[in-house]
C-alpha positions as CSV (number, residue, x, y, z in Angstrom):
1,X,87.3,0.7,110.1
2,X,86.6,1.6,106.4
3,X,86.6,5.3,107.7
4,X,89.6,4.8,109.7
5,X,91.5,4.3,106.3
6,X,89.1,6.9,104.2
7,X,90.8,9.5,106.7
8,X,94.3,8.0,106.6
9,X,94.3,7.8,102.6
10,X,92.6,11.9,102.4
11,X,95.7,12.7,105.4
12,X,98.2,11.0,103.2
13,X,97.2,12.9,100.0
14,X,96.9,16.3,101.7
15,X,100.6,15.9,103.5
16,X,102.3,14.2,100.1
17,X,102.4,17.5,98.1
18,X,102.9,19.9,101.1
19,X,106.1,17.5,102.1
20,X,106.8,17.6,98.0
21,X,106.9,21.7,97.7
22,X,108.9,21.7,101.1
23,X,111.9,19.9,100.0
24,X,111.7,21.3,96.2
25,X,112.0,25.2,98.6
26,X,115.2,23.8,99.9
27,X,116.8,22.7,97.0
28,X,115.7,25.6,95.0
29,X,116.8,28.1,97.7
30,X,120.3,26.2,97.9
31,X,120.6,26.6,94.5
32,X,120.0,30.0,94.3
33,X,122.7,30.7,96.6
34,X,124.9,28.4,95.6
35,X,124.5,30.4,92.1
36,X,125.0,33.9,93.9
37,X,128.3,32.6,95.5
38,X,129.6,31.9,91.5
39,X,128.3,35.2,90.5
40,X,130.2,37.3,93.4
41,X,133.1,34.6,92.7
42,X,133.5,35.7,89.4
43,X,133.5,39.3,89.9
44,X,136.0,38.9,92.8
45,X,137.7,37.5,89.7
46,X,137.6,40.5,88.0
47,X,138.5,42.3,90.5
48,X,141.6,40.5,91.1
49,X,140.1,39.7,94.6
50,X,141.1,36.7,96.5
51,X,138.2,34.8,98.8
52,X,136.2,32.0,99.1
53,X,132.9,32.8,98.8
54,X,131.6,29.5,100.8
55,X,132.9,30.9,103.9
56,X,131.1,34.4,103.4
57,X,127.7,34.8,105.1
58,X,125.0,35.8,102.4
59,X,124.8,39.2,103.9
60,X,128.8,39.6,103.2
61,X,127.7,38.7,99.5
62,X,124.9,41.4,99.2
63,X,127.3,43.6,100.5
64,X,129.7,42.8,98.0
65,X,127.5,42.9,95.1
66,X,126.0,45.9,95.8
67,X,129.9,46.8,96.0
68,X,130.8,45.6,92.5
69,X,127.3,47.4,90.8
70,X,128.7,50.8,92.3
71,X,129.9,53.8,90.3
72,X,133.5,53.6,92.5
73,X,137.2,53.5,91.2
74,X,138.0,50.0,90.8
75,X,140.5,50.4,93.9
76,X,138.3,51.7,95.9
77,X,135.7,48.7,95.3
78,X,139.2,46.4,96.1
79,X,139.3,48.3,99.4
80,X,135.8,48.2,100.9
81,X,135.6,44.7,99.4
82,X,138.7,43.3,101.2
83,X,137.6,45.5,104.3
84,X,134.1,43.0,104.3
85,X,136.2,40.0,103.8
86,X,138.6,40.7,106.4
């Protein structure tokens, strides 16, 4: 009996700060897109591009970014923007 709990009580302080990091991951990675959709929000903005971000898959937002950092025309980064979007 007294190694029955010995076990349980080692078990249950292994598993507590695996369960811990797991569910910190998850927030933190929600976060972290949750704060790229702003970013590619606001230069949409700028832009004077219309969209809601939250229905954009995160590849659509790479793509975008990497849109916005290019060394196009402003009109062109509209077009290939709005051709992603659409």
């Amino acid at each position: 009996m007294k190694r029955t709990i010995i076990a349980l009580a080692t078990a249950a302080t292994f598993a507590a700060p695996a369960a811990f990091a797991e569910a910190h991951v998850e927030m933190t990675m929600g976060e972290g897109l949750t704060m790229f959709e702003s970013l590619v929000s606001n230069e949409l903005d700028q832009l004077g591009v219309e969209a809601d971000v939250t229905t954009l898959t995160l590849g659509q937002l790479a793509q975008i970014k990497d849109i916005v950092e290019g060394d196009e025309t402003t009109s062109v980064k509209k077009e290939n923007i709005e051709a992603i979007i659409n």
